[in-house]
C-alpha positions as CSV (number, residue, x, y, z in Angstrom):
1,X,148.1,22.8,-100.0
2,X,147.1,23.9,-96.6
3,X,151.2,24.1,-96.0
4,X,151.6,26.5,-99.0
5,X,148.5,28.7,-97.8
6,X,150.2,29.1,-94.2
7,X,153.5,29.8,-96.0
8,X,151.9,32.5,-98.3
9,X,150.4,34.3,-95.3
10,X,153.8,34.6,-94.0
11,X,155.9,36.2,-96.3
12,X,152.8,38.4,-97.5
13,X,152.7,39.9,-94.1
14,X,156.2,40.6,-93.7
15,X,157.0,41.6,-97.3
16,X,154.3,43.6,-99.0
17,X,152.1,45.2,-96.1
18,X,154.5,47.5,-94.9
19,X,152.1,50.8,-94.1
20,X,149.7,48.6,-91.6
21,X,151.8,46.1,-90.3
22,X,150.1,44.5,-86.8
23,X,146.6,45.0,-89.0
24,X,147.7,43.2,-91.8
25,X,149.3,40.2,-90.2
26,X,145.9,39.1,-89.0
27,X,144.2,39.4,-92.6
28,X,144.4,35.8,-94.2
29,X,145.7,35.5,-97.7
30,X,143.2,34.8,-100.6
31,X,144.1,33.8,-103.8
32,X,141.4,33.1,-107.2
33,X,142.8,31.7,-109.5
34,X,141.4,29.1,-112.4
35,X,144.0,26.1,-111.6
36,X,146.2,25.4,-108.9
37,X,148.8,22.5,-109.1
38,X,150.6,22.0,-106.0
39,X,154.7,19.6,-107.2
40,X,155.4,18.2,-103.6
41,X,158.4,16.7,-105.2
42,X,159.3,20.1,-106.6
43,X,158.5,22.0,-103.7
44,X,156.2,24.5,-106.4
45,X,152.7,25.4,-106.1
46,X,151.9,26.7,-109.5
47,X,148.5,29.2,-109.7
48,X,147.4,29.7,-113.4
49,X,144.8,31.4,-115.3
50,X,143.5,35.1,-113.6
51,X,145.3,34.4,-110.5
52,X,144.4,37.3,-107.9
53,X,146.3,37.1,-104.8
54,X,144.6,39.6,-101.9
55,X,146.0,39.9,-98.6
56,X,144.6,42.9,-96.2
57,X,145.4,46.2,-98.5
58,X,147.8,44.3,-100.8
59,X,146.4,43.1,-104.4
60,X,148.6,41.0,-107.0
61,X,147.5,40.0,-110.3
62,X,148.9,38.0,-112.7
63,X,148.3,35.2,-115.5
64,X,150.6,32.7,-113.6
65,X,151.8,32.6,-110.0
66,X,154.8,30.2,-108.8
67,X,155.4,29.6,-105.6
68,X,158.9,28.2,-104.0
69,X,159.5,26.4,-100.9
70,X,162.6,26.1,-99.3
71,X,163.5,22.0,-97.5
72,X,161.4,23.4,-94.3
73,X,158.4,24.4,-96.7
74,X,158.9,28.1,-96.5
75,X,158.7,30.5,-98.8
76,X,161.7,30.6,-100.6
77,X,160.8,32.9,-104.3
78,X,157.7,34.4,-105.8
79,X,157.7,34.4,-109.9
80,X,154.7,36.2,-111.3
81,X,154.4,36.2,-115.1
82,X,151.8,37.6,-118.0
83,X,149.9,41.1,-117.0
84,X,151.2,41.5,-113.6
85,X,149.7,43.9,-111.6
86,X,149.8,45.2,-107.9
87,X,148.0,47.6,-105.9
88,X,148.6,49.0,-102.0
89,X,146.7,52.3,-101.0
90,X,147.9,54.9,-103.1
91,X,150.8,52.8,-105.2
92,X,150.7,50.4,-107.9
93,X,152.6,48.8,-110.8
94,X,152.9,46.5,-113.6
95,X,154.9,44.7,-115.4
96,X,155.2,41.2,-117.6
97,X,157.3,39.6,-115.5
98,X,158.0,40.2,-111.3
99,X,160.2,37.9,-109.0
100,X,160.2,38.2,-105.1
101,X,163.3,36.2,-103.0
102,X,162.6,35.9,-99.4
103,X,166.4,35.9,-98.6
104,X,167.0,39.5,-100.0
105,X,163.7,40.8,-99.1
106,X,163.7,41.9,-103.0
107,X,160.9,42.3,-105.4
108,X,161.9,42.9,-109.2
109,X,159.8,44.0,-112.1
110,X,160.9,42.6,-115.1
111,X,160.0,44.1,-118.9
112,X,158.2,46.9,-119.2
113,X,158.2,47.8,-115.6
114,X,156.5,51.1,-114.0
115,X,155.4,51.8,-110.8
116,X,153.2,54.5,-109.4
117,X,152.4,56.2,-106.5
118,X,150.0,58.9,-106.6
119,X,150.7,60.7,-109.7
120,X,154.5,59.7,-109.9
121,X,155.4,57.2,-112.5
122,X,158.9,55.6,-112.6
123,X,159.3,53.3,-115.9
124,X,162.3,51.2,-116.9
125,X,163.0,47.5,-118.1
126,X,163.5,46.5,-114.2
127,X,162.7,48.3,-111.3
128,X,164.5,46.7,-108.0
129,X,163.1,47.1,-104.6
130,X,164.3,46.5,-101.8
131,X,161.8,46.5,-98.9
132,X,164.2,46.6,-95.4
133,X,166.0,49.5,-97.3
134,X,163.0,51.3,-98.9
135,X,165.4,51.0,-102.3
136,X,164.6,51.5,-105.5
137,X,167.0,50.9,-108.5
138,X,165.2,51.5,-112.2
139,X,167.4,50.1,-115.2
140,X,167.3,49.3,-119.2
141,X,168.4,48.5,-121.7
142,X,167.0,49.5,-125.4
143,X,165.8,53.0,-123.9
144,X,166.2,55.1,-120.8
145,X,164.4,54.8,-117.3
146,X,161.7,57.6,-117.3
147,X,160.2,59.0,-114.4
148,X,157.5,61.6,-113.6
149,X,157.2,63.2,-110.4
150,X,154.6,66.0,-109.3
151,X,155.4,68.8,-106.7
152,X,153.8,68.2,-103.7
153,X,150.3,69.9,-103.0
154,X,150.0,72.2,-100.0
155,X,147.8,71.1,-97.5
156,X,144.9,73.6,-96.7
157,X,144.8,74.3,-92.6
């Protein structure tokens, strides 16, 4: 379990706290969560019932958390399922479903996805992003992707 915690504050320092990098590395990861069962054999340390994952600005919610190791016991994928919610400074989304791979530097939202940053809202089935290329893709299926975006306000001098 210890492994798994170390692992976590890896991958949540280089993925999700982008804004305040050297500040965030040093903020440990704490995650709440009603159950934890760790599969050694599996490699999968599963986090159930009101799982809230915090690390420096960055908040993750969800009903279930997976996590993936790789042979060496690194992070391989994230899988977040039921009510999943994030929040860092000024942005946040949800979704049903969200999936991070460490290879790709990827998150997707999956079903019913929108994110939101300030008053912008981009919605769509799945919204893609990926982090090293500040990337967003928005798709889906039964409907179209919607997005709202504000002009920006003028700063007073």
């Amino acid at each position: 379990m210890v492994k798994v915690l170390v692992v976590l504050v890896l991958i949540f320092s280089v993925s999700f706290a982008q804004t305040n990098k050297t500040e965030n590395k040093k903020e440990p990861v704490v995650i709440n969560a009603d159950k934890l069962e760790y599969y050694n054999k599996e490699k999968v340390a599963v986090y159930s019932g009101n799982v809230d994952v915090k690390k420096g600005n960055f908040n993750l919610k969800a009903d279930t958390v997976k996590i993936y190791l790789d042979e060496k016991g690194d992070v391989s994928r994230i899988y977040a399922v039921g009510n999943v919610y994030f929040q860092q400074e000024n942005k946040w989304g949800k979704s049903k479903e969200a999936e991070y791979y460490k290879d790709k530097n990827l998150i997707i939202l999956k079903n019913n996805a929108e994110v939101h940053q300030g008053k912008n809202v981009v919605e769509g089935d799945e919204i893609y992003y990926y982090i090293d290329e500040e990337k967003a893709v928005a798709t889906s299926k039964g409907s179209r992707v919607r997005s709202v975006l504000f002009p920006k306000e003028k700063e007073e001098k």
